[in-house]
C-alpha positions as CSV (number, residue, x, y, z in Angstrom):
1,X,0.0,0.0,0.0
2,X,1.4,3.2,-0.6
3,X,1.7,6.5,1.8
4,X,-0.3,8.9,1.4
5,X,2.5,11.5,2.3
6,X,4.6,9.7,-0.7
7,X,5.2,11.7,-2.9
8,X,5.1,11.0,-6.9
9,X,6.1,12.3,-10.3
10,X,3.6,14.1,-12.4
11,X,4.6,15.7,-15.7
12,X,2.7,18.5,-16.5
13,X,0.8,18.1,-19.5
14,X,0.9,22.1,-20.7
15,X,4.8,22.9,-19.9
16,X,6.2,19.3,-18.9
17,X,8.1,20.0,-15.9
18,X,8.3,17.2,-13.7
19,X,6.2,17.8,-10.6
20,X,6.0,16.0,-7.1
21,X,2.7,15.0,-5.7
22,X,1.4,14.0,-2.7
23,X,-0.5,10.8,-3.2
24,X,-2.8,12.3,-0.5
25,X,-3.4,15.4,-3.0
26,X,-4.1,13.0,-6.3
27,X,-7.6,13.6,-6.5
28,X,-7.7,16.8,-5.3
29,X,-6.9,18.7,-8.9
30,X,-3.0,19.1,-8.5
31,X,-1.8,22.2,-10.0
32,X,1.5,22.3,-11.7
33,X,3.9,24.1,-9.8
34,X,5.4,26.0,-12.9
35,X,2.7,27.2,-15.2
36,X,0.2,26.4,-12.6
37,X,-2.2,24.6,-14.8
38,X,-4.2,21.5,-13.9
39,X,-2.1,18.4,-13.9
40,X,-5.3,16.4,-15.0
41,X,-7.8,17.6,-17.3
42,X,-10.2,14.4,-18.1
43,X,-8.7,14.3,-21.6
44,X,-6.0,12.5,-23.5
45,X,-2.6,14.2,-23.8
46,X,-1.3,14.6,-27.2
47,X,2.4,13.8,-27.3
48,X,4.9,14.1,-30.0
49,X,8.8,13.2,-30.3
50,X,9.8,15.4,-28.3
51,X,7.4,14.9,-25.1
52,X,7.1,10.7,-25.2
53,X,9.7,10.1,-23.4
54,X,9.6,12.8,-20.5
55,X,6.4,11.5,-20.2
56,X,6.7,7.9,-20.0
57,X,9.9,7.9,-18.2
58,X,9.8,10.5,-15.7
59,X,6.1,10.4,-14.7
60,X,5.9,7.3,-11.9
61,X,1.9,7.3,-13.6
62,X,1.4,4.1,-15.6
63,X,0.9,5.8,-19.0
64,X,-1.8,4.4,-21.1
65,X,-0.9,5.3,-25.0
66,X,-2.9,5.7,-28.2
67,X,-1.1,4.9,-31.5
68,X,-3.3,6.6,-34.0
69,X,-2.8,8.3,-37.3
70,X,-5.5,10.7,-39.0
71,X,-6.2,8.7,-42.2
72,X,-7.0,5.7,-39.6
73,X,-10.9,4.9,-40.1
74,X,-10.9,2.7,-36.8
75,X,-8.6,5.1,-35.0
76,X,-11.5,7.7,-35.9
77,X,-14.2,5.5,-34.9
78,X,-12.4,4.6,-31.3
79,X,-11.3,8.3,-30.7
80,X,-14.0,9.4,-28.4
81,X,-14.2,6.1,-26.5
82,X,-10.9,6.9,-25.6
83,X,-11.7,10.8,-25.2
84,X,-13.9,9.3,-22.3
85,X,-11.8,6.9,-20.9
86,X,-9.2,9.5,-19.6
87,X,-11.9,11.0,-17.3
88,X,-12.8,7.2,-16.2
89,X,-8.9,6.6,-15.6
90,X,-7.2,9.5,-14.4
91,X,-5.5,10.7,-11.7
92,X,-4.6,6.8,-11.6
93,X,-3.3,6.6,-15.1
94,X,-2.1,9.2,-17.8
95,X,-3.9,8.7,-20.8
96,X,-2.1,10.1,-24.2
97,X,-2.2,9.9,-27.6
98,X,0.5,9.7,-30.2
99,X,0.0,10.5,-34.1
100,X,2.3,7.9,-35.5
101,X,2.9,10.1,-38.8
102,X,3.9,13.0,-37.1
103,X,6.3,10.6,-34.7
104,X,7.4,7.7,-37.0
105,X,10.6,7.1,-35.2
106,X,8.7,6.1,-32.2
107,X,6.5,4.4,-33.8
108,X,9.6,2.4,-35.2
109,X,10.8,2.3,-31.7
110,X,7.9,0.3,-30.3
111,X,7.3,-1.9,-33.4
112,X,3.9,-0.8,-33.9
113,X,3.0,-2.2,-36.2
114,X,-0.9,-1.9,-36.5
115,X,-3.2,1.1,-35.7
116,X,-5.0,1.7,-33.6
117,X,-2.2,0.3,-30.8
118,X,-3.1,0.9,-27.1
119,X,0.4,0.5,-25.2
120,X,0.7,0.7,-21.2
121,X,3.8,1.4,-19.9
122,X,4.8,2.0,-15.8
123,X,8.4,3.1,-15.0
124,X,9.0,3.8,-18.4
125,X,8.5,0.2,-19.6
126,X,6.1,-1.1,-22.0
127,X,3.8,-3.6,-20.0
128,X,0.4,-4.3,-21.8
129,X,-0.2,-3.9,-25.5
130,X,-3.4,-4.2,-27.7
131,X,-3.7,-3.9,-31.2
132,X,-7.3,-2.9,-32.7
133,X,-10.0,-0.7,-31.9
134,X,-12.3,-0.8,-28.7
135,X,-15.6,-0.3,-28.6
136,X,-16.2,1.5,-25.4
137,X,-14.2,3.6,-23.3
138,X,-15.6,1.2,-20.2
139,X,-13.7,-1.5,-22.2
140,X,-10.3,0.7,-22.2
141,X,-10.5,1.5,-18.6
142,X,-11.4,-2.3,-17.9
143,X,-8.3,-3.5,-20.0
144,X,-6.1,-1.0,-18.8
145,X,-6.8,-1.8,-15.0
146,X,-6.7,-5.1,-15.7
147,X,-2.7,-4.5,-16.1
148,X,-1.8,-2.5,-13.7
């Protein structure tokens, strides 16, 4: 079980300093301590090449990860299931999104090879991975708890 006077790594999604949070103060709408934004928002993150990694290696949040691209039909189609599953899973779990045309070399990186890719990863380590579209964002949060 972990303290609640622990304190953990939170990467603000608007400047992406690294941030210590109480666990005590998780669900109590952390602000970031440099731009003083909200730390959780209820939506997916966007990431690109140049945020992926501060995000899934500094932050000690499992980090849940949507392999898309816009030409994608059933990336389209699972988009706002997954717009709705950030609310269902954060403060617990970061939920982001990465255009895989706009990053290719990650997408190398991680071998993914089919969209859309849901990809887990906890202290900066891939841990989970699904290839295809879900239905319902109740069926994202379910399979992403279900590794954690």
């Amino acid at each position: 079980m972990t303290d609640s006077a622990e304190a953990l790594h939170i990467v603000c999604p608007h400047c992406h300093t690294t941030n210590r949070v109480r666990v005590a103060d998780m669900r109590l709408a952390p602000d970031c301590g440099q731009c003083h934004q909200a730390l959780f928002g209820g939506h997916p993150l966007a990431l690109d090449a140049s945020t992926f990694d501060k995000h899934i290696g500094r932050s000690h949040l499992p980090v849940l990860v949507d392999f898309w691209a816009p030409w994608c039909g059933p990336c389209r189609m699972m988009a706002p299931a997954y717009e709705q599953a950030a609310s269902l899973l954060e403060p617990d779990v970061r939920v982001a999104k990465l255009n895989t045309e706009d990053a290719q070399a990650i997408s190398a990186r991680f071998n993914i090879r089919s969209i859309p890719t849901l990809a887990l990863f906890i202290g900066g380590k891939e841990v989970a991975r699904q290839a295809g579209a879900f239905r319902t964002a109740q069926d994202i949060a379910d399979w992403t708890r279900s590794h954690l």
